[in-house]
N, CA, C and O atoms as a GROMACS GRO file, in nm:
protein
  324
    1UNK      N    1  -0.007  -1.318  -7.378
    1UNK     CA    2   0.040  -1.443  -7.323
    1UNK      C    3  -0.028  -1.560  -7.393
    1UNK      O    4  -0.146  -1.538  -7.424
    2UNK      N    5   0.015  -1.663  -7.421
    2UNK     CA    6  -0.008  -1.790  -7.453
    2UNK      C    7  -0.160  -1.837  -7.357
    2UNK      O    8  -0.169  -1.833  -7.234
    3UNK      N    9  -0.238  -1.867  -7.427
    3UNK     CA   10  -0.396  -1.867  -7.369
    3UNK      C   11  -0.350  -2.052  -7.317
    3UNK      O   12  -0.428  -2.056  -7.222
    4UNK      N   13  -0.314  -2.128  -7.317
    4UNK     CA   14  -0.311  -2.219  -7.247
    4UNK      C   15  -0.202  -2.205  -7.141
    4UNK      O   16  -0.221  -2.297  -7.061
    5UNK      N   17  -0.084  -2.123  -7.098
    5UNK     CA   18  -0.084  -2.136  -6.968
    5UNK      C   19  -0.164  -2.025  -6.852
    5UNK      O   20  -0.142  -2.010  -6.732
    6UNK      N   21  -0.271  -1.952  -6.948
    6UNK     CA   22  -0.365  -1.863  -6.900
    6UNK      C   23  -0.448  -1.964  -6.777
    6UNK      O   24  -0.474  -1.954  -6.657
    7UNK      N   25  -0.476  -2.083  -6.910
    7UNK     CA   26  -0.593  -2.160  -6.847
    7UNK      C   27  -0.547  -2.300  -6.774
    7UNK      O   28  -0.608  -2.399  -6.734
    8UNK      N   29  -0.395  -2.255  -6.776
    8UNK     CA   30  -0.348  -2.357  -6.683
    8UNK      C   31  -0.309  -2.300  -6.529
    8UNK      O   32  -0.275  -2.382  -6.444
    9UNK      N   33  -0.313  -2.191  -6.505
    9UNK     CA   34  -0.295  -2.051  -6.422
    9UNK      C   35  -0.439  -2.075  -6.354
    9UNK      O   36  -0.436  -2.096  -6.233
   10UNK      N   37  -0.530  -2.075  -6.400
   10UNK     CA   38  -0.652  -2.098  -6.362
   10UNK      C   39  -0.713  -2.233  -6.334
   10UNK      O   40  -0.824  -2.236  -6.281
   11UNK      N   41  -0.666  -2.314  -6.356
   11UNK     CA   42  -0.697  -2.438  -6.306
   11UNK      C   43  -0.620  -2.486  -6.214
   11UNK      O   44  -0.626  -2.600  -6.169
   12UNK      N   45  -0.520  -2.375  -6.174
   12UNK     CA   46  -0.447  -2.446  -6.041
   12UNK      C   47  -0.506  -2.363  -5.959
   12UNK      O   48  -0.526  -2.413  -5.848
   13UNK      N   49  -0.557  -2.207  -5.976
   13UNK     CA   50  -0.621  -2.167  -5.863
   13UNK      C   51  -0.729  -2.237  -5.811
   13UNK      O   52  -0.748  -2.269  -5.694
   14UNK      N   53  -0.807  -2.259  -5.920
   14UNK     CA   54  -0.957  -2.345  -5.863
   14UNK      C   55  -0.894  -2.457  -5.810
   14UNK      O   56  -0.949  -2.492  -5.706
   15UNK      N   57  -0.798  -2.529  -5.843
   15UNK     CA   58  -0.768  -2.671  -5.770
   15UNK      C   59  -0.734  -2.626  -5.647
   15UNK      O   60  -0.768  -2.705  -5.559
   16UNK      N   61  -0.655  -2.484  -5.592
   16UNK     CA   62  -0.630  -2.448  -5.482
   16UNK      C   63  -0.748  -2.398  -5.384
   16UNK      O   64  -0.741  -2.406  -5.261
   17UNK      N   65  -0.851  -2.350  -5.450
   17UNK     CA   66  -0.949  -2.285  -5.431
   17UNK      C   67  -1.048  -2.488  -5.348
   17UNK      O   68  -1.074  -2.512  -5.230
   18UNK      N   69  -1.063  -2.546  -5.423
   18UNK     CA   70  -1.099  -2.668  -5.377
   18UNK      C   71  -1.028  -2.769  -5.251
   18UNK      O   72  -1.073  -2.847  -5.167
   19UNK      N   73  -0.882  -2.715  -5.294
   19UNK     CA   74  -0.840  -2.766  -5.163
   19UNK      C   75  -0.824  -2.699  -5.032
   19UNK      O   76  -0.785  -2.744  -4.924
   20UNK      N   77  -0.858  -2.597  -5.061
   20UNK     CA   78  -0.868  -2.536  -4.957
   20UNK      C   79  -1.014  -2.565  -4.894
   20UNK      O   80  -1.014  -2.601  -4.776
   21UNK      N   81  -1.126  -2.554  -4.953
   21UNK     CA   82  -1.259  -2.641  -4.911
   21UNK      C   83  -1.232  -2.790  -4.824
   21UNK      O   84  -1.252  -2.845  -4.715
   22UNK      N   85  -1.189  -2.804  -4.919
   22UNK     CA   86  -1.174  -3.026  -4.863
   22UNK      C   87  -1.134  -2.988  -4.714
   22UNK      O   88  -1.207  -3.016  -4.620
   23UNK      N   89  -0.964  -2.896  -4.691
   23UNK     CA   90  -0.981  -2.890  -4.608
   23UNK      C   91  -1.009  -2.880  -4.444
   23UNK      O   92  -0.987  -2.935  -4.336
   24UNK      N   93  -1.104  -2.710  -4.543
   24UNK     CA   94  -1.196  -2.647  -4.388
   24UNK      C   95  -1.296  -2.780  -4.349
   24UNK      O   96  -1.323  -2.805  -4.231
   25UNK      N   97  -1.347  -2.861  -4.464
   25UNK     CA   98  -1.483  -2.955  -4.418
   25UNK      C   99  -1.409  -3.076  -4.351
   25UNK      O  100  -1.471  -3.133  -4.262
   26UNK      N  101  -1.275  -3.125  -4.386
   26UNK     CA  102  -1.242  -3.226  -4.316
   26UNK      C  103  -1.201  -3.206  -4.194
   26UNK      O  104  -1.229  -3.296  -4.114
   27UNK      N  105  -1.116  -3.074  -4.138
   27UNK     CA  106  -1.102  -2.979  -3.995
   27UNK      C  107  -1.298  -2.999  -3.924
   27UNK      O  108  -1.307  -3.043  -3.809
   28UNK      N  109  -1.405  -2.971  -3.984
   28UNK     CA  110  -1.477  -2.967  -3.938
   28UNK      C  111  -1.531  -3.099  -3.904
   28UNK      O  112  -1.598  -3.120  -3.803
   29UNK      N  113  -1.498  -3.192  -3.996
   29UNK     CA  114  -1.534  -3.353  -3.958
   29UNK      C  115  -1.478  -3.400  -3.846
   29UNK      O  116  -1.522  -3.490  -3.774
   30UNK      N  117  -1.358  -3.323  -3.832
   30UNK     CA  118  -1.230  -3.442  -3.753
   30UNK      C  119  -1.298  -3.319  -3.624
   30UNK      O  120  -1.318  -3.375  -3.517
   31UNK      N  121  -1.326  -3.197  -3.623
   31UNK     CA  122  -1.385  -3.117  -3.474
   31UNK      C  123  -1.527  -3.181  -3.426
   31UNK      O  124  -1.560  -3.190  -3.308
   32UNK      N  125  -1.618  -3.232  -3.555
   32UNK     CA  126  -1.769  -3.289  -3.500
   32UNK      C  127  -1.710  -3.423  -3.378
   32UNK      O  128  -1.725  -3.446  -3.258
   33UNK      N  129  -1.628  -3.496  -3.512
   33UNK     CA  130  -1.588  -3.665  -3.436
   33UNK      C  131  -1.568  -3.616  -3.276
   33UNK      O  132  -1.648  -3.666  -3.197
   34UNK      N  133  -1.486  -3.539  -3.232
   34UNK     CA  134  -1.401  -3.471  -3.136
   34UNK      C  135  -1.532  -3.488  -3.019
   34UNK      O  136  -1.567  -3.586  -2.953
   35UNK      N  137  -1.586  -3.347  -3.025
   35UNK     CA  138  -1.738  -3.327  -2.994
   35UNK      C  139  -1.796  -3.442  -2.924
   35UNK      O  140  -1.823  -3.463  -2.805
   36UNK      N  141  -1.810  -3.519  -3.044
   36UNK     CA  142  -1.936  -3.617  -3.024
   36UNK      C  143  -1.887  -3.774  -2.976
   36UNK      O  144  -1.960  -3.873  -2.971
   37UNK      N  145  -1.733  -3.767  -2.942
   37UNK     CA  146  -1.675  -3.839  -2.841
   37UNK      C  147  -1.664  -3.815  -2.700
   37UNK      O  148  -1.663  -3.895  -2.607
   38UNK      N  149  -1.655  -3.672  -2.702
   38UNK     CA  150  -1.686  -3.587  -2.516
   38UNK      C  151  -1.801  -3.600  -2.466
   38UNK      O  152  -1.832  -3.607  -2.347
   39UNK      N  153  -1.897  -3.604  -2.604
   39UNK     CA  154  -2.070  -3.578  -2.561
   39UNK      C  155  -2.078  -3.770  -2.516
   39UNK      O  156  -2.172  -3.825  -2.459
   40UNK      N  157  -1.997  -3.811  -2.547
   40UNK     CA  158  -2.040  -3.969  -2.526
   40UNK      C  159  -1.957  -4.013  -2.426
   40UNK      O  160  -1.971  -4.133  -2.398
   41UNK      N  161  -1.896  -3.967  -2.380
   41UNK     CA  162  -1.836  -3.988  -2.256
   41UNK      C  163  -1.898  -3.922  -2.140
   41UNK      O  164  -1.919  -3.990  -2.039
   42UNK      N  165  -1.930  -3.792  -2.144
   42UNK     CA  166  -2.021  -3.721  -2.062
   42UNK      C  167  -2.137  -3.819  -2.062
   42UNK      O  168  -2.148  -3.897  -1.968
   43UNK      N  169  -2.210  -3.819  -2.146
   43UNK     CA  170  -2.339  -3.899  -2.117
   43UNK      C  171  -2.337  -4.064  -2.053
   43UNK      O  172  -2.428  -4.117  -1.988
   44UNK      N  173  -2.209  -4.124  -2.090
   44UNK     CA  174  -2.211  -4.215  -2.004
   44UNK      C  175  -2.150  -4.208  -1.852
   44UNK      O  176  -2.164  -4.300  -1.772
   45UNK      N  177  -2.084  -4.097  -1.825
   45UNK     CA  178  -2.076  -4.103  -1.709
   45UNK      C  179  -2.221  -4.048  -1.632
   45UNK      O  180  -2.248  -4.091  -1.520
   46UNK      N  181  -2.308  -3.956  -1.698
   46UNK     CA  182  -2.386  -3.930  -1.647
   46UNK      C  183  -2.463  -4.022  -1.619
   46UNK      O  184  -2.504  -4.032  -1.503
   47UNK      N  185  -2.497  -4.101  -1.704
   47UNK     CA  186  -2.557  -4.226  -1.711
   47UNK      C  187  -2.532  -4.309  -1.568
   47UNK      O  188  -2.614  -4.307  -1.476
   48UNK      N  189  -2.392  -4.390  -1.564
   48UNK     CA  190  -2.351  -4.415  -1.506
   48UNK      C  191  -2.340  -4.409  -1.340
   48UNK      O  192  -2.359  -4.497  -1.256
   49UNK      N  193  -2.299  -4.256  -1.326
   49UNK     CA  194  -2.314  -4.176  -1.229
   49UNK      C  195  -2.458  -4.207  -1.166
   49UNK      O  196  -2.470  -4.289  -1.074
   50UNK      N  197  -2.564  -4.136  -1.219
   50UNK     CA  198  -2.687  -4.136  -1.156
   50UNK      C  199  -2.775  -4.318  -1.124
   50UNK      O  200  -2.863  -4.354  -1.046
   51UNK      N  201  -2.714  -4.371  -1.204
   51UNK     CA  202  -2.734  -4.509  -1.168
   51UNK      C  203  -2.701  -4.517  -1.044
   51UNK      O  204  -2.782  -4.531  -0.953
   52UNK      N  205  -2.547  -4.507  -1.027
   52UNK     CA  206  -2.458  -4.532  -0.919
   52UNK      C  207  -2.562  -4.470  -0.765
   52UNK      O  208  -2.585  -4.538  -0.666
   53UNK      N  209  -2.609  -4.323  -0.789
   53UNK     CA  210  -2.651  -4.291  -0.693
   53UNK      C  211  -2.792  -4.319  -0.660
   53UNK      O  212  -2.848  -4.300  -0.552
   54UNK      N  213  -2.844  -4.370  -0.771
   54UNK     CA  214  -3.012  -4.432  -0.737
   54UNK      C  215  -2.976  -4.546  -0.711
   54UNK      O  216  -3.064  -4.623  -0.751
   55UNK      N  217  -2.836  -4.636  -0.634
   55UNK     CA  218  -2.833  -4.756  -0.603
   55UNK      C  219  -2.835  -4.692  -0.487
   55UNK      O  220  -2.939  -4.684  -0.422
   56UNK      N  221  -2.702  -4.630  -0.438
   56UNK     CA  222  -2.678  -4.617  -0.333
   56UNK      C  223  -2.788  -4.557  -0.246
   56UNK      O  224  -2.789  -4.580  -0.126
   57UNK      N  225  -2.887  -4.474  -0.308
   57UNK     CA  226  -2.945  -4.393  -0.161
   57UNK      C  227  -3.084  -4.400  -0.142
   57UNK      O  228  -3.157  -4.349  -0.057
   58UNK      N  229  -3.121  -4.524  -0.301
   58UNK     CA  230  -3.233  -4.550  -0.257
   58UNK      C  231  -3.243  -4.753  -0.315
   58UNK      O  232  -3.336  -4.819  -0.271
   59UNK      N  233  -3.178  -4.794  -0.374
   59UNK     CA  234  -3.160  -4.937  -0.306
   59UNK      C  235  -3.076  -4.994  -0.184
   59UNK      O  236  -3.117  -5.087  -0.115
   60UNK      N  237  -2.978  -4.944  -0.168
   60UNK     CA  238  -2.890  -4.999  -0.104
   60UNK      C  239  -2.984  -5.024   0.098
   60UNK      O  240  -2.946  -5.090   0.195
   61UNK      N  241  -3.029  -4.990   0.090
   61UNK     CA  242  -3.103  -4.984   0.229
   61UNK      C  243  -3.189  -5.108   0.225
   61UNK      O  244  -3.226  -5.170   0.325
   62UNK      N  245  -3.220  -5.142   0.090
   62UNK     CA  246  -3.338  -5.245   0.110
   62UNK      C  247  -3.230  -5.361   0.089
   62UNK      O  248  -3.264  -5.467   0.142
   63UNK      N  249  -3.106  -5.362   0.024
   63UNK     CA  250  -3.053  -5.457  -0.040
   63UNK      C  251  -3.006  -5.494   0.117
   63UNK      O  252  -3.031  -5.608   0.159
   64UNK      N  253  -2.941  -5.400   0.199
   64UNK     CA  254  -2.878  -5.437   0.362
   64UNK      C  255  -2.936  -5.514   0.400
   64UNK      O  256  -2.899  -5.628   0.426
   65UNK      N  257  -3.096  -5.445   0.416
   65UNK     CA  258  -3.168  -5.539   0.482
   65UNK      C  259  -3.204  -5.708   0.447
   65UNK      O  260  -3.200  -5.803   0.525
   66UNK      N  261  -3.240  -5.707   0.308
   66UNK     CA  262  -3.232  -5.847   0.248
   66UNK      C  263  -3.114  -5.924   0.298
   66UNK      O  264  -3.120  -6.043   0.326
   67UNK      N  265  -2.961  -5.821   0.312
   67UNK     CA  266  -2.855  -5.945   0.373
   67UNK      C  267  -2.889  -5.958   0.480
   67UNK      O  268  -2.891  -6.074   0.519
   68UNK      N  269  -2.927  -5.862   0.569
   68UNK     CA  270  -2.952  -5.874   0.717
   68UNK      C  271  -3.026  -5.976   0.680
   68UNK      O  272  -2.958  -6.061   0.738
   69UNK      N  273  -3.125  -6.048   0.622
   69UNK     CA  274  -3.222  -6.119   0.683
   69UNK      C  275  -3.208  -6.247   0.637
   69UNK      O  276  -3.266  -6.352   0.664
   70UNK      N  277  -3.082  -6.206   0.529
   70UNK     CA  278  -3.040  -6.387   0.483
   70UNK      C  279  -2.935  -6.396   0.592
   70UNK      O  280  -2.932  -6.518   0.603
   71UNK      N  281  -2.844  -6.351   0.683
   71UNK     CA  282  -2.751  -6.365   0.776
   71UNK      C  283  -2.824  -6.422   0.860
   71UNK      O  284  -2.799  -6.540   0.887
   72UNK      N  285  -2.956  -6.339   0.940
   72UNK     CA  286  -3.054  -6.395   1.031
   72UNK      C  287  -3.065  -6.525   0.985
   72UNK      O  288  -3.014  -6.620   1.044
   73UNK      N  289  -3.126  -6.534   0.888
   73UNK     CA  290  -3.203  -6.719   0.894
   73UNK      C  291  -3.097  -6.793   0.868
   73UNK      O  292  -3.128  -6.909   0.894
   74UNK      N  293  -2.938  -6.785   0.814
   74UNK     CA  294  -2.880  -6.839   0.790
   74UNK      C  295  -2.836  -6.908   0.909
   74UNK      O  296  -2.831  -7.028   0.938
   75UNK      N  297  -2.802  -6.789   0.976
   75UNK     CA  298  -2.762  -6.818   1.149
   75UNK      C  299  -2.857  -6.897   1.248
   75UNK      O  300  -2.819  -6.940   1.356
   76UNK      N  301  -3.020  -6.915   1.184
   76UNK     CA  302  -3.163  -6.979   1.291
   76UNK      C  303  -3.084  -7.128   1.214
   76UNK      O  304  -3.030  -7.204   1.294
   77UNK      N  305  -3.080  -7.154   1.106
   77UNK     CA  306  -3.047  -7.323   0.996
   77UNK      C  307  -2.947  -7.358   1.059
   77UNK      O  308  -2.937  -7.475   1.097
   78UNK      N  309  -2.833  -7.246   1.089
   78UNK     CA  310  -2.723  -7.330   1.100
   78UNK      C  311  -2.729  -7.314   1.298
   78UNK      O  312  -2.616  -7.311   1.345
   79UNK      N  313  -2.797  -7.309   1.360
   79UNK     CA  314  -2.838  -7.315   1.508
   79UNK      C  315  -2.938  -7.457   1.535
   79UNK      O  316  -2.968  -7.505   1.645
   80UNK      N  317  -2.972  -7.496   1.420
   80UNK     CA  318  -3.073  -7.608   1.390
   80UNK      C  319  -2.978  -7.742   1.429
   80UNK      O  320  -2.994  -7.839   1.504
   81UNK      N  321  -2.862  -7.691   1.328
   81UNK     CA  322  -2.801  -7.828   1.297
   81UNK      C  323  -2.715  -7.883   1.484
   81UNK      O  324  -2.656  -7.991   1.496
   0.00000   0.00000   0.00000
């Protein structure tokens, strides 16, 4: 056979051989992105979340009371007038 479409036979495998690399690594780029959009949503709800419940069950009692006690004096000022 003619040695240049030998080595043209062979430079389409390796070009196939390469694209087939590109791509498994770009499948694996576009699965990390994937990933590490769930992991960032999880973590902000977790985030989020546990905020939410260190308001509720351990500020929220003191915060009542602070309104309770601006309602109180609001109500002694305006008993003044």
């Amino acid at each position: 056979m003619d040695p240049e479409i030998e080595e043209l036979k062979e430079l389409a495998r390796a070009q196939s051989r390469i694209a087939e690399d590109t791509n498994r690594i770009v499948h694996k780029l576009h699965r990390g992105v994937w990933w590490g959009r769930i992991w960032t949503l999880l973590w902000w709800a977790a985030v989020l979340g546990i905020g939410g419940a260190t308001y509720y069950y351990y500020l929220a009692p003191y915060v009542d009371q602070i309104q309770a006690l601006y309602g109180n004096a609001r109500g002694i000022f305006e008993n003044f007038r």
